[in-house]
C-alpha positions in Angstrom: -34.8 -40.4 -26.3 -37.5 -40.5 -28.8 -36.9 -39.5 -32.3 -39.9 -36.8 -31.7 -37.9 -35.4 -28.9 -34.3 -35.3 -30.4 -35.5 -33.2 -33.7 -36.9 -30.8 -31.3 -33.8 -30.5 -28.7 -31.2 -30.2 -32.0 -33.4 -27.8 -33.8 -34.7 -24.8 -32.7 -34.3 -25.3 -29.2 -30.5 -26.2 -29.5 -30.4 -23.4 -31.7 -32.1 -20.9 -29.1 -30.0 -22.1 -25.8 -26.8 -20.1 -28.1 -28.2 -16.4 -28.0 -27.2 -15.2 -24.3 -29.7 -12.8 -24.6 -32.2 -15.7 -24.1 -31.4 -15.6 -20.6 -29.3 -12.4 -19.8 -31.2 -10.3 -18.2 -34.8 -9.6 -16.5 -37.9 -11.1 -17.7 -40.7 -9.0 -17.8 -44.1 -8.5 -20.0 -44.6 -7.5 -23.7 -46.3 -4.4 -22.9 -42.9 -3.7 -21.0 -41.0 -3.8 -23.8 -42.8 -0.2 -24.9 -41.7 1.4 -22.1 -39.8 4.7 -23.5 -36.6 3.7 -21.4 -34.3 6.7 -19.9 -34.3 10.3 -21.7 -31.6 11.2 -23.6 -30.8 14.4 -21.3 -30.5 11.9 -18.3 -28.3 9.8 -20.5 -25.8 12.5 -21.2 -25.6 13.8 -17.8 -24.8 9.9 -16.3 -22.8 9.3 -19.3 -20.7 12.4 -18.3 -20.3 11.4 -14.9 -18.6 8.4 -15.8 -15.9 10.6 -18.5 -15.6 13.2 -15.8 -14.9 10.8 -13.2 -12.4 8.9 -15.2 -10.3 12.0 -16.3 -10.0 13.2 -12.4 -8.8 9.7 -11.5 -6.4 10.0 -14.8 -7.6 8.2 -17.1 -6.1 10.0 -20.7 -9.1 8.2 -21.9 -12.9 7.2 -21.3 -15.9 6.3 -23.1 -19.4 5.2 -21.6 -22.2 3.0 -22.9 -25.6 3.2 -21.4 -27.2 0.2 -23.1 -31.0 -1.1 -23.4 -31.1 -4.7 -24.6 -34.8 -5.4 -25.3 -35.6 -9.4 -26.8 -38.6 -10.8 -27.8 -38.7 -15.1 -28.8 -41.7 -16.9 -29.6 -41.6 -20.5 -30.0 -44.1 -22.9 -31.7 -44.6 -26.6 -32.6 -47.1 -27.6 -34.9 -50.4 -26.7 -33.0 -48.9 -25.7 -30.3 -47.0 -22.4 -28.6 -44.3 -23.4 -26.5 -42.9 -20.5 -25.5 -42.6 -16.8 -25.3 -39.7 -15.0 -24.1 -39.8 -11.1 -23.4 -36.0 -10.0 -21.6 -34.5 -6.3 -20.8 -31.2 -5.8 -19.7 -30.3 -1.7 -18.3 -26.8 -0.9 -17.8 -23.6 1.0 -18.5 -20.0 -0.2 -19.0 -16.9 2.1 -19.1 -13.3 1.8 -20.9 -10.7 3.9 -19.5 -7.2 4.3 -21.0 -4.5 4.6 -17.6 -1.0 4.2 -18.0 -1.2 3.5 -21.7 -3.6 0.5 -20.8 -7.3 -0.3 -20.9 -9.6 -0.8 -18.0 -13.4 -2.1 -18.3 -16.0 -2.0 -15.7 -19.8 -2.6 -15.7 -22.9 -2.0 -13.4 -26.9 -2.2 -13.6 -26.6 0.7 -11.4 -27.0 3.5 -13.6 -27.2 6.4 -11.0 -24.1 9.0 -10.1 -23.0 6.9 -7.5 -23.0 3.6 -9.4 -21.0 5.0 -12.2 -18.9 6.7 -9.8 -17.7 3.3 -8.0 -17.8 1.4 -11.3 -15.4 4.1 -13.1 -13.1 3.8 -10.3 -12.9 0.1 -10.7 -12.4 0.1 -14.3 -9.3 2.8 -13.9 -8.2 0.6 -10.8 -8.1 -2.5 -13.2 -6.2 -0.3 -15.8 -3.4 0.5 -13.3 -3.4 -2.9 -12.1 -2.6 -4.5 -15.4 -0.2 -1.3 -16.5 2.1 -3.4 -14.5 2.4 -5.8 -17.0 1.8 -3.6 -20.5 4.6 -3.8 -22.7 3.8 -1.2 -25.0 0.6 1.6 -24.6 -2.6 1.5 -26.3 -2.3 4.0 -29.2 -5.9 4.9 -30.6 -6.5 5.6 -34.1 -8.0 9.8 -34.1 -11.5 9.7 -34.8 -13.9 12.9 -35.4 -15.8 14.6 -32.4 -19.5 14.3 -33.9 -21.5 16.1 -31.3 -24.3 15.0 -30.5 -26.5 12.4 -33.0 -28.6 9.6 -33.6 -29.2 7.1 -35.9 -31.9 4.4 -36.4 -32.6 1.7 -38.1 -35.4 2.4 -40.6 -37.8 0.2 -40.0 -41.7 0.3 -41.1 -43.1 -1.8 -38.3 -41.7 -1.9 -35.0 -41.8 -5.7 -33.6 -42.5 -4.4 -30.1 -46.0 -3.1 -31.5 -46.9 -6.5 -33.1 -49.1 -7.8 -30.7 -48.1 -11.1 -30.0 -51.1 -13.2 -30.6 -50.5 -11.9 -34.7 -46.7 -13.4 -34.3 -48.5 -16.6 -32.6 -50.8 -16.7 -35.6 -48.6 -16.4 -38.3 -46.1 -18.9 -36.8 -48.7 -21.5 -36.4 -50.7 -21.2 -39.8 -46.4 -21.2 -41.1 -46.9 -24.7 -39.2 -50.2 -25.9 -40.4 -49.1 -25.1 -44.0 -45.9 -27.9 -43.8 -48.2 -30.0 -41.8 -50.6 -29.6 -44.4 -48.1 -30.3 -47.5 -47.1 -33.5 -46.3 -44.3 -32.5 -43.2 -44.7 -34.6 -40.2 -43.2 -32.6 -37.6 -42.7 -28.8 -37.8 -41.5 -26.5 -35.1 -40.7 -22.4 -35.6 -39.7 -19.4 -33.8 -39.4 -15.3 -34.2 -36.0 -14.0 -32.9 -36.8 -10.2 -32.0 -33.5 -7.5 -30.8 -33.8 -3.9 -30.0 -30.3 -2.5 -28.8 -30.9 1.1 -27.7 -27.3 2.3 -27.3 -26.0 5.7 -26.2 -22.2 6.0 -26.6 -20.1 8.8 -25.5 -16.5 9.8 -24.9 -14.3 12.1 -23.9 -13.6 13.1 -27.3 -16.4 15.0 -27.5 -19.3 12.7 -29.2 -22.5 12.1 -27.9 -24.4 9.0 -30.1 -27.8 7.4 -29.7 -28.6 4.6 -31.7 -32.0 2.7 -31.9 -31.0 -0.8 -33.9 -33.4 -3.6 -35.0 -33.2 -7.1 -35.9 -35.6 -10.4 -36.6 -35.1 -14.0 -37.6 -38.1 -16.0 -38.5 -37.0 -19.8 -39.0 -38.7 -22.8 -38.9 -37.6 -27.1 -39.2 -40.0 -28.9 -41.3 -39.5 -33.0 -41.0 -40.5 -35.3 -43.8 -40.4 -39.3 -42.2 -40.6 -42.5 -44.4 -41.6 -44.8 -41.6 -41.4 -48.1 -44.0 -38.2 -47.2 -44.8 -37.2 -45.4 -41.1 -35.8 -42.7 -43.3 -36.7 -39.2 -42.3 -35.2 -35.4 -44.0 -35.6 -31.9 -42.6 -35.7 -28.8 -44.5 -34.8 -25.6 -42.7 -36.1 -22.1 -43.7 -35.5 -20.3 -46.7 -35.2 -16.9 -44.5 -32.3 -14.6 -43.6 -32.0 -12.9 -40.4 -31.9 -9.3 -40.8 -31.7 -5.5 -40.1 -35.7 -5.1 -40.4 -38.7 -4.4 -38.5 -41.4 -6.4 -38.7 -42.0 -5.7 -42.4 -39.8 -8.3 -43.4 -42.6 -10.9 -42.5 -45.3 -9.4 -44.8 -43.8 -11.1 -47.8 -44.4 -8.8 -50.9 -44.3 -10.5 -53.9 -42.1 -8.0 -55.5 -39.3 -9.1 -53.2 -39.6 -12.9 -54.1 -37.4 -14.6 -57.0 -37.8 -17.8 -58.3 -35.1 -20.2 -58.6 -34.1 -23.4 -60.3 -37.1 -26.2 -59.6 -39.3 -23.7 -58.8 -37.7 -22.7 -55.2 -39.0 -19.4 -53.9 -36.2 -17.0 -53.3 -36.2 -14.1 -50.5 -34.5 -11.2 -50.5 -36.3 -8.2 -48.2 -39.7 -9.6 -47.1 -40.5 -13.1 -46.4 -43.5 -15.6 -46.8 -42.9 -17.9 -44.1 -46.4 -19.7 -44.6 -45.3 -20.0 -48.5 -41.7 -21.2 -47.5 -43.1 -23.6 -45.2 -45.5 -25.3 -47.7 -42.3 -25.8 -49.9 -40.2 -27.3 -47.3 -42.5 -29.6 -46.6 -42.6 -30.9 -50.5 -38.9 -30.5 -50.8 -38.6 -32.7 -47.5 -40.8 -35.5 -48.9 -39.3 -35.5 -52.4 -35.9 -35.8 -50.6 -37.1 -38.9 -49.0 -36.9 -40.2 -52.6 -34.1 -38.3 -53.6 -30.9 -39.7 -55.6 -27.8 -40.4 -53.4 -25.6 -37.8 -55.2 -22.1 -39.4 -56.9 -18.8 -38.3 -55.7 -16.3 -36.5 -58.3 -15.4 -33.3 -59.9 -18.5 -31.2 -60.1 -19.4 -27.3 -61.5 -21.1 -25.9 -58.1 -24.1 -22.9 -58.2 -24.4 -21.8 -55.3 -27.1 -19.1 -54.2 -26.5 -16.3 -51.7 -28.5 -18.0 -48.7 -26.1 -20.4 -48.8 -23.0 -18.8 -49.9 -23.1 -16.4 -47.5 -22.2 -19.1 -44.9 -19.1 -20.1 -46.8 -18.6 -16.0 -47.4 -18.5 -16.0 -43.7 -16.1 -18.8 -42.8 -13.3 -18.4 -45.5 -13.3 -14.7 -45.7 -15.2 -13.1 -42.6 -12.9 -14.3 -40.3 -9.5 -15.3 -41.7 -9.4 -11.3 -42.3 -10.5 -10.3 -38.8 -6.7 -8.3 -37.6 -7.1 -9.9 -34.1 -7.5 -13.6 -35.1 -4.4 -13.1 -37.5 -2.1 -11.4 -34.9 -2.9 -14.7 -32.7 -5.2 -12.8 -29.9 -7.9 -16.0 -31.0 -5.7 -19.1 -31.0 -6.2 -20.3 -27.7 -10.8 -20.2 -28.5 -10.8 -20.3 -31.9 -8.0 -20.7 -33.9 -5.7 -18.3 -36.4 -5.5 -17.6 -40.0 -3.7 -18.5 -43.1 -4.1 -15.1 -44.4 -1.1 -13.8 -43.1 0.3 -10.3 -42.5 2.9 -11.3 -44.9 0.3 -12.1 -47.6 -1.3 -8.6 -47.0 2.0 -6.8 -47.0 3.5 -8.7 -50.3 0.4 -6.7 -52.4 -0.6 -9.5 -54.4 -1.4 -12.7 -52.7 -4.5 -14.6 -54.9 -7.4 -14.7 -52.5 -9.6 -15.6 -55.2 -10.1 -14.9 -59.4 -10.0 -12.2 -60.5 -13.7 -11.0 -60.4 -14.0 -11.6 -57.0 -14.5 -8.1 -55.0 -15.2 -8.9 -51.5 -16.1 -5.6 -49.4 -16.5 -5.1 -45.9 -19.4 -2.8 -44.5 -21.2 -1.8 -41.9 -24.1 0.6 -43.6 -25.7 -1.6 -45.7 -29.7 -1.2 -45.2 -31.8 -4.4 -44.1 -28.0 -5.8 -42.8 -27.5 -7.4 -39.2 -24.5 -5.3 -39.4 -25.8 -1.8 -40.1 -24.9 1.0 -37.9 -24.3 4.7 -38.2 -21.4 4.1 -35.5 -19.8 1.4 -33.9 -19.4 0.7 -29.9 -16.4 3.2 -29.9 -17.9 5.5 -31.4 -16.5 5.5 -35.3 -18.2 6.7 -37.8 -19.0 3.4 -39.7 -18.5 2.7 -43.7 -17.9 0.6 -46.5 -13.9 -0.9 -47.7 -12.4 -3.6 -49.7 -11.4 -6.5 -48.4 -10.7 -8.3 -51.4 -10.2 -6.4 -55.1 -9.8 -8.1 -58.3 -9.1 -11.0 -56.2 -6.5 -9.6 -54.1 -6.1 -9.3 -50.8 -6.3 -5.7 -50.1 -6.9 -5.2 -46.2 -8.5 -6.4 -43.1 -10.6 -5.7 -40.4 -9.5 -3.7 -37.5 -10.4 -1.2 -34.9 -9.2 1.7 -33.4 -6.5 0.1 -31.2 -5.4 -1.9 -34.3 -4.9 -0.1 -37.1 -1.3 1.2 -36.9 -0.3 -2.7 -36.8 -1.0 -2.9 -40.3 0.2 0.5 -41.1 -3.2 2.6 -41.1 -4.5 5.7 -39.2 -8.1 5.4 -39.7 -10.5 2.8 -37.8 -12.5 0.8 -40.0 -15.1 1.2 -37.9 -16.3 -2.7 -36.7 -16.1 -2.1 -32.6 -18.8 -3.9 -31.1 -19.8 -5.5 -27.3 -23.2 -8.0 -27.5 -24.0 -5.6 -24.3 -23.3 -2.9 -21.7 -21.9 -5.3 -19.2 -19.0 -6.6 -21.5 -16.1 -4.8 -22.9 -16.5 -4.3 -27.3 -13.7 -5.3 -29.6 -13.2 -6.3 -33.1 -16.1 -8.1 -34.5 -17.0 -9.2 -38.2 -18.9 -6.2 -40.0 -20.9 -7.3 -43.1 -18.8 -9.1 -45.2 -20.2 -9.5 -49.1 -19.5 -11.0 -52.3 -20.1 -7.7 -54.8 -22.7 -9.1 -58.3 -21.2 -8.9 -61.4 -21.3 -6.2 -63.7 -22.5 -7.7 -67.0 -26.2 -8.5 -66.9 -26.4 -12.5 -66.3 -29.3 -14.7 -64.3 -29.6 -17.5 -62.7 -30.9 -19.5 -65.3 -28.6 -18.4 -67.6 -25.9 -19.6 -65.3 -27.6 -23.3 -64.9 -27.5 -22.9 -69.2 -23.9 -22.8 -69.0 -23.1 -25.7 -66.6 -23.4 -29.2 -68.5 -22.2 -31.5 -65.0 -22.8 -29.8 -61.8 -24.7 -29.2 -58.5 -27.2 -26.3 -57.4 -27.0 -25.6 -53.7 -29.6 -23.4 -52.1 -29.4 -23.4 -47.9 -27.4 -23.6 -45.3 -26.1 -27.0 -43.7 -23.5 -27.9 -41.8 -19.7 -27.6 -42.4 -16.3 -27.5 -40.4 -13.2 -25.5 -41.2 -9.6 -25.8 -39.6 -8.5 -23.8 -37.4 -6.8 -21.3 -40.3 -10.1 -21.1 -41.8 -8.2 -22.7 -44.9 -9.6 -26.7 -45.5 -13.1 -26.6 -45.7 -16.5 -29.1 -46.1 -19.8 -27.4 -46.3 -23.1 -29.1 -47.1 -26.3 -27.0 -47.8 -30.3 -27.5 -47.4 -31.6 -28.7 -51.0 -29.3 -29.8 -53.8 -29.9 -30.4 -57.5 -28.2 -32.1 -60.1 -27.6 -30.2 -63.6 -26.8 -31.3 -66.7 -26.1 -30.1 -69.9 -27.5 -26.6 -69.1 -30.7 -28.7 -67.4 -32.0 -29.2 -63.3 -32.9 -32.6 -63.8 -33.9 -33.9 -60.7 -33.2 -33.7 -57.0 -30.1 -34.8 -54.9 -29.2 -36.3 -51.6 -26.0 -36.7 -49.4 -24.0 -33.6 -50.8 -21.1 -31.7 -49.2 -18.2 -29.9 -51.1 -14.6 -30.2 -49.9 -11.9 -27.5 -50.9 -9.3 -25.1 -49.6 -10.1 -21.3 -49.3 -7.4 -19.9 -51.8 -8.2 -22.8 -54.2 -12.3 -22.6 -53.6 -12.2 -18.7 -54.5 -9.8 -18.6 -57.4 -12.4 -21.4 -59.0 -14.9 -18.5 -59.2 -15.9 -18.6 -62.8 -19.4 -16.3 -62.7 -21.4 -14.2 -60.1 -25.2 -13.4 -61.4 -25.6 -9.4 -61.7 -26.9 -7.8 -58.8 -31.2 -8.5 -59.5 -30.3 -11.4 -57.5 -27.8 -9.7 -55.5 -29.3 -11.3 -51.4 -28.2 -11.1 -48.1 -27.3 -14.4 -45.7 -27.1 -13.8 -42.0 -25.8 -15.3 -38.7 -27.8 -13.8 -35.3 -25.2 -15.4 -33.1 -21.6 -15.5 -34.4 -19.6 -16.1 -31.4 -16.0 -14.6 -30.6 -13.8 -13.6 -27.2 -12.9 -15.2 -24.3 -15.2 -14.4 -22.5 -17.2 -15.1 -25.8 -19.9 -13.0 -27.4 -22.2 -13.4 -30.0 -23.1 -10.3 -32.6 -25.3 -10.4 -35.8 -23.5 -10.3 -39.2 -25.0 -10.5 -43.0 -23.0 -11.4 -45.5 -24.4 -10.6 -49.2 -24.2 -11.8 -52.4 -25.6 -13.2 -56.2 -25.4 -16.7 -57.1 -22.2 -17.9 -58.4 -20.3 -20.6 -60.1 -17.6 -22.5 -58.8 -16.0 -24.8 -60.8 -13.9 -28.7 -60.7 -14.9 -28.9 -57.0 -14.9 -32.0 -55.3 -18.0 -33.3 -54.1 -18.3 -35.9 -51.8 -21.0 -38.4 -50.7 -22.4 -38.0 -46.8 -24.2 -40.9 -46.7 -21.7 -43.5 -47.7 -18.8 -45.5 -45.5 -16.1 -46.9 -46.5 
């Protein structure tokens, strides 16, 4: 395979083949994906057909989803388009609780009938396994909220951008690395519109209208006398937007250490682009970075990804009770460690909160996919490890009555559970910048980026690398470095947290496809924070062998 080739099939292409969404579902045109979709009246009386149905058969209880799944990809490499990807996917899945045990069912035929048949199977499949149920599902109460919406407040609705202007700006995104020096460039627009109508036969009645877009791009730099080459990703986060988020006000960019462009709610691809090219040809020539004991600054696009890993899931309930060990492994932070009030997550001005309301997040909901009301808790306090995250079926394992409110199914045709709500470092209070913190550092590391990593299967041993690195000393960047990971252990990595900037730099990381379940699922997740410091980590060198 030709290098040309390879960079494209493990970038973006790679990258695409994880969303299911890709390929779940019909294809169909972009003027399609206007279409006003079925009323809400209609929605109610199907969605009550499938409650009705389920308490007659005797279920003691039901809840519906009629779901609308509407995607929109465009795909580019430097001049040219190579693809755009329009999808809908129209359904409804029901739970049922028989017998003290749940039943799921699923069908793309959203008429009385087809709910009918599909209700009876999912209360079939509850009696079947009833046989086996060693103790009945006990749900947590939740509120009967009538009947309400909620949407994501966007500005500009992706499904109205034509797509010749998404074309256009992806391509002139491309011409700008091409044009600073990059020597391959591909890009791509993720686009999501979920329209989800929940109901239940307690009583509520929710429609909710949720948004979400991911520019990224991979911008290559090659040294063909030395048959070196580096790629730097994009800057961007995916988030809870509209298309707003690509208009790229200045008075949303920061400006970090060595002049990188920071991002927070709107993003200049075409501006990032130029940069990455730069910062790919600069790397070419970049210092190999020496291993030892180093002061780390990390910033939120890439801390977020660590966020995620060492706190997101070791503190999802299900993975700790085991129900993930056989896919994805377990968790270090134990029920024990919760129960015992003081077990040391991290120092002691680390606040870790878990939330699913936070505007412009992946995560942000007014209710989750059974129908809980959704909110904001602590996961971690004052360094502590405070609580979890756990649904509706889970609570009363760790002693609680209330649903935290993190249900959620990547569609109508599979069954929701626990999934990661927006996980985030809080800023810290006193006022303190970034530069301030690189003032304070006399031998460390700036990070900025995702890059790759792996984590056992506790989430407890760690390596993470990032997307640009830089080398401080004595309170100075003084030049650019290559071949960096960190290696640490969760509890050791957090209780080395010596500083957090205050929240003007307070940013938001985000993962489109986090994938969970057997059968697996992906959902969007952000996971904010400021920059912080991190201190005697050990840094190793990638690019050496011994």
């Amino acid at each position: 395979m030709k290098r040309r080739d390879f960079v494209q099939l493990s970038g973006l292409g790679a990258g695409a083949l994880l969303l299911p969404n890709l390929t779940m579902g019909n294809t169909i045109l972009a003027e399609a994906l206007l279409e006003p979709g079925m009323d809400i009246i209609v929605k109610k009386r199907m969605a009550d057909v499938a409650l009705n149905t389920a308490k007659s058969l005797g279920a003691t209880y039901a809840d519906a989803r009629i779901g609308r799944y509407l995607n929109q990809y465009v795909f580019t490499r430097e001049d040219k388009v190579q693809n755009v990807v329009n999808t809908e996917s129209f359904g409804i899945g029901i739970r049922v609780i028989v017998n003290g045990t749940w039943g799921f069912a699923s069908t793309n035929n959203v008429s009385e009938d087809g709910i009918k048949k599909a209700t009876q199977q999912a209360v079939a499949i509850a009696k079947a396994n009833s046989k086996f149920q060693k103790e009945p599902v006990i749900l947590a109460p939740e509120a009967n909220y009538g009947e309400v919406t909620w949407k994501t407040p966007i500005q500009k609705d992706f499904k109205e951008v034509p797509v010749s202007e998404k074309v256009d700006l992806l391509l002139s995104a491309n011409a700008a690395a091409l044009n600073n020096g990059a020597n391959f460039v591909n890009s791509a627009l993720f686009m999501v519109n979920e329209q989800k109508y929940f109901a239940s036969t307690e009583g509520s009645y929710i429609d909710q209208d949720v948004h979400r877009i991911w520019p990224n791009f991979g911008v290559t730099a090659v040294d063909q006398a030395a048959g070196k080459f580096k790629t730097r990703d994009a800057m961007s986060s995916p988030m809870g937007l509209g298309y707003e988020y690509m208009d790229g006000l200045a008075s949303e960019k920061l400006v970090g250490p060595a002049g990188l462009k920071l991002y927070r709610n709107s993003y200049d691809m075409i501006e990032d682009a130029a940069m990455a090219a730069k910062q790919a040809k600069e790397m070419l020539s970049a210092k190999s970075v020496d291993p030892g004991k180093y002061d780390l600054v990390l910033e939120p696009n890439h801390l977020g990804l660590t966020i995620h890993e060492s706190v997101g899931h070791p503190t999802e309930l299900d993975r700790v009770l085991g129900y993930e060990a056989n896919y994805a492994g377990t968790s270090f932070a134990t029920i024990d460690k919760y129960k015992s009030g003081n077990f040391k997550y991290g120092s002691d001005i680390v606040n870790i909160v878990a939330d699913k309301t936070q505007l412009g997040s992946l995560g942000a909901v007014g209710y989750d996919d059974e129908g809980v009301k959704c909110k904001e808790w602590d996961i971690i306090r004052n360094g502590v490890l405070v609580n979890y995250q756990a649904i509706r079926d889970q609570v009363k394992m760790i002693d609680q009555n209330e649903s935290h409110g993190c249900c959620y199914a990547q569609s109508w045709n599979d069954v929701q559970f626990q999934r990661m709500p927006n996980i985030s470092l809080e800023p810290g209070k006193d006022s303190y910048s970034i530069d301030e913190m690189i003032k304070d550092v006399e031998k460390g590391i700036y990070i900025a980026g995702r890059g790759s990593y792996s984590i056992d299967q506790q989430r407890y041993n760690f390596q993470f690398g990032g997307t640009v690195f830089y080398e401080i000393k004595n309170g100075k960047i003084i030049g650019m470095l290559n071949d960096v990971a960190y290696q640490s252990n969760t509890q050791e990595f957090w209780n080395s947290c010596a500083k957090i900037c205050d929240k003007d730099d307070y940013r938001m990381f985000g993962s489109f496809f986090d994938g969970k379940g057997q059968p697996s699922q992906v959902s969007a997740v952000s996971h904010g924070s400021s920059t912080a410091r991190f201190n005697d980590i050990n840094v190793i060198n990638t690019g050496r062998t011994v």
